[in-house]
C-alpha positions as CSV (number, residue, x, y, z in Angstrom):
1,X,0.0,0.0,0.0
2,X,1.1,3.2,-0.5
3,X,2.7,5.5,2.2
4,X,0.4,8.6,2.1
5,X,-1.8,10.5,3.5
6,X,-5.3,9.8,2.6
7,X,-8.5,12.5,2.1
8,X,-11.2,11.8,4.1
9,X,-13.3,10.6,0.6
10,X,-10.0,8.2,0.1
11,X,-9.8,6.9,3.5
12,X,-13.8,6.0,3.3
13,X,-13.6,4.7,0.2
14,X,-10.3,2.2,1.5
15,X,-13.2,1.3,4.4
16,X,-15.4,0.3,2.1
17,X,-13.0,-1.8,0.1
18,X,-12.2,-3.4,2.9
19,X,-15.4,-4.4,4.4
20,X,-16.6,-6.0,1.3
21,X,-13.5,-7.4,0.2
22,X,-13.9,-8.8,4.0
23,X,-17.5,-10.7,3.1
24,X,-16.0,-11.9,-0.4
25,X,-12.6,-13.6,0.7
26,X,-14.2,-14.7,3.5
27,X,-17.3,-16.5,1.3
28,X,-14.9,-17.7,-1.6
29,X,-11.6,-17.8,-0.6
30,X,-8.7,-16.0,-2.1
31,X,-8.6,-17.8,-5.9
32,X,-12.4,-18.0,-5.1
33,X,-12.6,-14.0,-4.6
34,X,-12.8,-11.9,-7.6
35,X,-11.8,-7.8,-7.9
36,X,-14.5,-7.2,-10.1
37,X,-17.2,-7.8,-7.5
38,X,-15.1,-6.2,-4.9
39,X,-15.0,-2.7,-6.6
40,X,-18.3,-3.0,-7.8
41,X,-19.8,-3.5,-4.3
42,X,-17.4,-0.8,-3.1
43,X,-18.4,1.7,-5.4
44,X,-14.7,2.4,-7.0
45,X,-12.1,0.7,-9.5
46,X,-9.6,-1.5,-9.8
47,X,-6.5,1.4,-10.1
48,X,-8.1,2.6,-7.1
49,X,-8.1,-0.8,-5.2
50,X,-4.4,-1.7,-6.6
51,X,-3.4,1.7,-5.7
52,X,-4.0,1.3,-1.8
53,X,-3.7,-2.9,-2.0
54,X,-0.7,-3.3,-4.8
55,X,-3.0,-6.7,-5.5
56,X,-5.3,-8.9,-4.4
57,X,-2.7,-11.1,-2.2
58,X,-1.7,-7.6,-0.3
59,X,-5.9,-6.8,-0.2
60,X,-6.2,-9.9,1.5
61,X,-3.3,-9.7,3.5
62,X,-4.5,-6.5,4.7
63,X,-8.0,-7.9,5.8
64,X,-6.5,-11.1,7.3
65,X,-3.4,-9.3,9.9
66,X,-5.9,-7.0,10.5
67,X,-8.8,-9.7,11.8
68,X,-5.7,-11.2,13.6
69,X,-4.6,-7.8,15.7
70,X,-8.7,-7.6,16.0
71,X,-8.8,-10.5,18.3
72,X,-5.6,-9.3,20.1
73,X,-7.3,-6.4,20.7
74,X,-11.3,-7.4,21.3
75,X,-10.4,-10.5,23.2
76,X,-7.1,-10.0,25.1
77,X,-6.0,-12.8,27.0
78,X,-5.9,-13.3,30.6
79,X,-3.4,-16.4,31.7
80,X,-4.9,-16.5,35.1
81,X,-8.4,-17.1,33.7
82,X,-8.0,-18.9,30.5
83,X,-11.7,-20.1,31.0
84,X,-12.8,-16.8,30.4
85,X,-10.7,-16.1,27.5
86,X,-12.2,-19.0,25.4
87,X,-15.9,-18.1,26.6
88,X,-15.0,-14.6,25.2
89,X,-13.3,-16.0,22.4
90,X,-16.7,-18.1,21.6
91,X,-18.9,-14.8,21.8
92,X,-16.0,-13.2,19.1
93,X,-16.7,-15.9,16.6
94,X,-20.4,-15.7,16.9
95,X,-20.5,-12.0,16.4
96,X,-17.4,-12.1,13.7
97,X,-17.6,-15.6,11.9
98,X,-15.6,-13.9,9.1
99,X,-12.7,-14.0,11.1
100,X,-12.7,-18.0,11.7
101,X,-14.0,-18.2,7.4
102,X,-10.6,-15.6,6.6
103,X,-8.1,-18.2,8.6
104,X,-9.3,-21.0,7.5
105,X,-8.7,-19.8,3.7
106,X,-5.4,-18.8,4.6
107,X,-4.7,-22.6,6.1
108,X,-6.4,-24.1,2.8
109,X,-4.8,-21.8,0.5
110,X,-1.7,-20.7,2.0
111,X,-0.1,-22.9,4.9
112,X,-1.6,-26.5,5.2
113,X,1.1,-27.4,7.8
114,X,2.9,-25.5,10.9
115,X,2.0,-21.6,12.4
116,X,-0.8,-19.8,10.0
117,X,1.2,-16.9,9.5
118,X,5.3,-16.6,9.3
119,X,7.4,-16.3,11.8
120,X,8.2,-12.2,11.8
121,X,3.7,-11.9,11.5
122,X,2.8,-14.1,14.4
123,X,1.4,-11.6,17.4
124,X,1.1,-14.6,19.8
125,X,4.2,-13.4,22.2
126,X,2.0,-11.2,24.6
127,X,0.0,-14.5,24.5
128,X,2.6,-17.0,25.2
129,X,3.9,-15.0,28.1
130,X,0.8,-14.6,29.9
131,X,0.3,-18.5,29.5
132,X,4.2,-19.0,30.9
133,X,3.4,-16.0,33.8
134,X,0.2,-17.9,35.2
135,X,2.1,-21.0,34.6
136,X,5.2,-19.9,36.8
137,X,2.2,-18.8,39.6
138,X,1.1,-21.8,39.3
139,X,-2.2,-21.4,37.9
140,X,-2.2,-23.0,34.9
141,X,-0.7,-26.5,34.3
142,X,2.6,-27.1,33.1
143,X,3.3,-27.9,29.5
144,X,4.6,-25.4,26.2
145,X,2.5,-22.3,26.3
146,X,1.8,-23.0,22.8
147,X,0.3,-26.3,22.8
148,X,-1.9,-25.2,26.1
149,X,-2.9,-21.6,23.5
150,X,-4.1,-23.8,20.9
151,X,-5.6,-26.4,22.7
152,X,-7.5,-23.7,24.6
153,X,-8.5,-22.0,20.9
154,X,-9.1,-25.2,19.7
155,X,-11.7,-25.9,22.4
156,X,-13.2,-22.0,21.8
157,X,-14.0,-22.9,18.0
158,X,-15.8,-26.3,19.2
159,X,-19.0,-24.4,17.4
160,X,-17.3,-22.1,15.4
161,X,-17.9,-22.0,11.4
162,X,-14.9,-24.7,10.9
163,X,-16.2,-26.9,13.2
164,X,-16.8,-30.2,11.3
165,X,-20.0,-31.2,13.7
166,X,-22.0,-28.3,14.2
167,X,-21.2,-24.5,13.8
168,X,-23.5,-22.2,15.9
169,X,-25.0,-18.8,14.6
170,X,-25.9,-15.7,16.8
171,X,-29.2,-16.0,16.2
172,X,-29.5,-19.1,17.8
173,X,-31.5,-18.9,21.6
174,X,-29.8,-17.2,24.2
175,X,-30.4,-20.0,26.4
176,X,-28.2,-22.1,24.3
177,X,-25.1,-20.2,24.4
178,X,-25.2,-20.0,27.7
179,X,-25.1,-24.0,27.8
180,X,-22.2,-24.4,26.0
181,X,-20.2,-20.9,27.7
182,X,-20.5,-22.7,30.5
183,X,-19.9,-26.1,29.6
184,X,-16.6,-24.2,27.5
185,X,-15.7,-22.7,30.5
186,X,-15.6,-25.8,33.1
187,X,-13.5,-28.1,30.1
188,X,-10.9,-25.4,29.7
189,X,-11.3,-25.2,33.3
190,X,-10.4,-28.8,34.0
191,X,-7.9,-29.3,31.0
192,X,-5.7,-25.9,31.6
193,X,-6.4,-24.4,34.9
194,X,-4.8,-26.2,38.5
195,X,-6.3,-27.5,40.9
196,X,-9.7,-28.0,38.9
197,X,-9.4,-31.4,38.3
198,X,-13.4,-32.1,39.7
Protein backbone atom coordinates (compact mmCIF):
# COMPACT_ATOMS: atom_id res chain seq x y z
CA UNK A 1 0.00 0.00 0.00
CA UNK A 2 1.09 3.25 -0.54
CA UNK A 3 2.74 5.55 2.22
CA UNK A 4 0.38 8.59 2.08
CA UNK A 5 -1.84 10.47 3.53
CA UNK A 6 -5.31 9.80 2.60
CA UNK A 7 -8.53 12.52 2.10
CA UNK A 8 -11.16 11.83 4.05
CA UNK A 9 -13.28 10.57 0.63
CA UNK A 10 -9.97 8.23 0.12
CA UNK A 11 -9.76 6.91 3.47
CA UNK A 12 -13.82 6.02 3.34
CA UNK A 13 -13.56 4.65 0.24
CA UNK A 14 -10.32 2.24 1.54
CA UNK A 15 -13.21 1.33 4.38
CA UNK A 16 -15.40 0.26 2.12
CA UNK A 17 -12.99 -1.79 0.07
CA UNK A 18 -12.16 -3.43 2.90
CA UNK A 19 -15.43 -4.41 4.38
CA UNK A 20 -16.60 -5.97 1.32
CA UNK A 21 -13.52 -7.36 0.16
CA UNK A 22 -13.87 -8.84 4.02
CA UNK A 23 -17.53 -10.69 3.11
CA UNK A 24 -16.00 -11.93 -0.38
CA UNK A 25 -12.61 -13.58 0.67
CA UNK A 26 -14.20 -14.73 3.52
CA UNK A 27 -17.26 -16.53 1.31
CA UNK A 28 -14.89 -17.66 -1.63
CA UNK A 29 -11.62 -17.83 -0.58
CA UNK A 30 -8.73 -15.99 -2.10
CA UNK A 31 -8.60 -17.84 -5.89
CA UNK A 32 -12.44 -17.99 -5.08
CA UNK A 33 -12.60 -14.00 -4.58
CA UNK A 34 -12.83 -11.87 -7.62
CA UNK A 35 -11.78 -7.80 -7.87
CA UNK A 36 -14.48 -7.16 -10.15
CA UNK A 37 -17.20 -7.77 -7.49
CA UNK A 38 -15.12 -6.21 -4.86
CA UNK A 39 -14.97 -2.69 -6.59
CA UNK A 40 -18.28 -2.95 -7.79
CA UNK A 41 -19.75 -3.49 -4.29
CA UNK A 42 -17.41 -0.78 -3.10
CA UNK A 43 -18.39 1.72 -5.44
CA UNK A 44 -14.74 2.42 -7.00
CA UNK A 45 -12.13 0.65 -9.54
CA UNK A 46 -9.60 -1.45 -9.78
CA UNK A 47 -6.49 1.40 -10.09
CA UNK A 48 -8.11 2.62 -7.10
CA UNK A 49 -8.10 -0.80 -5.15
CA UNK A 50 -4.36 -1.66 -6.57
CA UNK A 51 -3.41 1.67 -5.68
CA UNK A 52 -3.97 1.33 -1.78
CA UNK A 53 -3.67 -2.88 -2.01
CA UNK A 54 -0.68 -3.26 -4.78
CA UNK A 55 -2.95 -6.70 -5.48
CA UNK A 56 -5.34 -8.91 -4.37
CA UNK A 57 -2.70 -11.06 -2.21
CA UNK A 58 -1.68 -7.56 -0.25
CA UNK A 59 -5.89 -6.75 -0.23
CA UNK A 60 -6.24 -9.94 1.47
CA UNK A 61 -3.27 -9.67 3.54
CA UNK A 62 -4.48 -6.48 4.65
CA UNK A 63 -8.04 -7.92 5.83
CA UNK A 64 -6.51 -11.06 7.35
CA UNK A 65 -3.41 -9.32 9.94
CA UNK A 66 -5.89 -7.02 10.51
CA UNK A 67 -8.78 -9.68 11.80
CA UNK A 68 -5.66 -11.19 13.63
CA UNK A 69 -4.58 -7.83 15.66
CA UNK A 70 -8.73 -7.59 16.01
CA UNK A 71 -8.85 -10.52 18.31
CA UNK A 72 -5.60 -9.34 20.09
CA UNK A 73 -7.30 -6.45 20.73
CA UNK A 74 -11.29 -7.42 21.28
CA UNK A 75 -10.39 -10.45 23.22
CA UNK A 76 -7.07 -9.97 25.07
CA UNK A 77 -6.03 -12.75 27.01
CA UNK A 78 -5.89 -13.26 30.63
CA UNK A 79 -3.41 -16.36 31.73
CA UNK A 80 -4.93 -16.45 35.06
CA UNK A 81 -8.37 -17.15 33.74
CA UNK A 82 -7.99 -18.93 30.47
CA UNK A 83 -11.69 -20.11 31.03
CA UNK A 84 -12.78 -16.80 30.42
CA UNK A 85 -10.66 -16.05 27.54
CA UNK A 86 -12.16 -19.01 25.38
CA UNK A 87 -15.89 -18.13 26.60
CA UNK A 88 -15.04 -14.56 25.19
CA UNK A 89 -13.26 -16.02 22.41
CA UNK A 90 -16.70 -18.14 21.64
CA UNK A 91 -18.93 -14.84 21.76
CA UNK A 92 -15.96 -13.23 19.10
CA UNK A 93 -16.69 -15.89 16.56
CA UNK A 94 -20.42 -15.71 16.94
CA UNK A 95 -20.50 -11.95 16.37
CA UNK A 96 -17.44 -12.14 13.67
CA UNK A 97 -17.60 -15.64 11.87
CA UNK A 98 -15.64 -13.92 9.13
CA UNK A 99 -12.67 -13.97 11.10
CA UNK A 100 -12.68 -17.98 11.67
CA UNK A 101 -13.98 -18.22 7.36
CA UNK A 102 -10.55 -15.61 6.64
CA UNK A 103 -8.09 -18.16 8.63
CA UNK A 104 -9.27 -21.05 7.50
CA UNK A 105 -8.66 -19.76 3.73
CA UNK A 106 -5.44 -18.76 4.59
CA UNK A 107 -4.67 -22.58 6.14
CA UNK A 108 -6.39 -24.10 2.82
CA UNK A 109 -4.76 -21.82 0.48
CA UNK A 110 -1.67 -20.71 2.00
CA UNK A 111 -0.12 -22.87 4.86
CA UNK A 112 -1.61 -26.46 5.19
CA UNK A 113 1.11 -27.41 7.78
CA UNK A 114 2.88 -25.53 10.86
CA UNK A 115 2.02 -21.56 12.38
CA UNK A 116 -0.81 -19.80 10.02
CA UNK A 117 1.22 -16.94 9.53
CA UNK A 118 5.31 -16.58 9.27
CA UNK A 119 7.37 -16.28 11.81
CA UNK A 120 8.22 -12.18 11.81
CA UNK A 121 3.71 -11.86 11.53
CA UNK A 122 2.84 -14.13 14.40
CA UNK A 123 1.44 -11.61 17.44
CA UNK A 124 1.13 -14.58 19.84
CA UNK A 125 4.23 -13.39 22.21
CA UNK A 126 1.99 -11.23 24.60
CA UNK A 127 -0.02 -14.47 24.52
CA UNK A 128 2.56 -17.04 25.21
CA UNK A 129 3.92 -14.96 28.08
CA UNK A 130 0.82 -14.60 29.90
CA UNK A 131 0.26 -18.50 29.49
CA UNK A 132 4.18 -19.02 30.93
CA UNK A 133 3.36 -15.99 33.76
CA UNK A 134 0.22 -17.95 35.24
CA UNK A 135 2.09 -21.05 34.64
CA UNK A 136 5.24 -19.91 36.82
CA UNK A 137 2.21 -18.77 39.60
CA UNK A 138 1.12 -21.81 39.27
CA UNK A 139 -2.24 -21.42 37.86
CA UNK A 140 -2.18 -22.96 34.89
CA UNK A 141 -0.67 -26.50 34.32
CA UNK A 142 2.62 -27.09 33.09
CA UNK A 143 3.31 -27.88 29.53
CA UNK A 144 4.64 -25.38 26.21
CA UNK A 145 2.55 -22.32 26.32
CA UNK A 146 1.79 -23.02 22.78
CA UNK A 147 0.34 -26.31 22.85
CA UNK A 148 -1.87 -25.19 26.12
CA UNK A 149 -2.92 -21.57 23.51
CA UNK A 150 -4.05 -23.82 20.86
CA UNK A 151 -5.55 -26.39 22.73
CA UNK A 152 -7.51 -23.70 24.58
CA UNK A 153 -8.50 -22.03 20.92
CA UNK A 154 -9.08 -25.22 19.69
CA UNK A 155 -11.73 -25.92 22.42
CA UNK A 156 -13.22 -22.03 21.75
CA UNK A 157 -13.95 -22.94 18.04
CA UNK A 158 -15.75 -26.33 19.15
CA UNK A 159 -18.96 -24.43 17.35
CA UNK A 160 -17.32 -22.13 15.41
CA UNK A 161 -17.85 -21.99 11.41
CA UNK A 162 -14.88 -24.72 10.94
CA UNK A 163 -16.15 -26.92 13.19
CA UNK A 164 -16.81 -30.23 11.26
CA UNK A 165 -20.03 -31.21 13.70
CA UNK A 166 -21.97 -28.29 14.25
CA UNK A 167 -21.24 -24.47 13.78
CA UNK A 168 -23.50 -22.18 15.90
CA UNK A 169 -24.98 -18.77 14.61
CA UNK A 170 -25.93 -15.69 16.81
CA UNK A 171 -29.19 -16.05 16.24
CA UNK A 172 -29.51 -19.11 17.83
CA UNK A 173 -31.53 -18.86 21.63
CA UNK A 174 -29.77 -17.16 24.18
CA UNK A 175 -30.43 -20.02 26.45
CA UNK A 176 -28.21 -22.15 24.26
CA UNK A 177 -25.09 -20.17 24.44
CA UNK A 178 -25.24 -20.02 27.67
CA UNK A 179 -25.12 -23.99 27.84
CA UNK A 180 -22.19 -24.40 26.02
CA UNK A 181 -20.18 -20.92 27.68
CA UNK A 182 -20.46 -22.71 30.48
CA UNK A 183 -19.92 -26.08 29.55
CA UNK A 184 -16.62 -24.22 27.46
CA UNK A 185 -15.69 -22.68 30.54
CA UNK A 186 -15.61 -25.80 33.06
CA UNK A 187 -13.51 -28.15 30.12
CA UNK A 188 -10.90 -25.44 29.71
CA UNK A 189 -11.33 -25.19 33.34
CA UNK A 190 -10.37 -28.77 33.96
CA UNK A 191 -7.95 -29.30 31.04
CA UNK A 192 -5.68 -25.89 31.65
CA UNK A 193 -6.40 -24.38 34.92
CA UNK A 194 -4.76 -26.24 38.46
CA UNK A 195 -6.34 -27.47 40.93
CA UNK A 196 -9.72 -28.02 38.92
CA UNK A 197 -9.44 -31.39 38.34
CA UNK A 198 -13.42 -32.13 39.73
Amino acid sequence: MVDQQLTARGAATRRRILEVATREFAEHGIAGARIERIVAAARTNKAQLYGYFGSKEGLFDAIFFGSLERIMNVVPIDGADLADWAVRLYDEYLRRPDLIRLATWARLERRPAGHLVEEADRLDDPKLRAIAEAQAAGIVRPGDPFDVMAMVIAMSMAWSPVSNVYAATADEPAELHERRRALLRESVGRAVMTGRDG
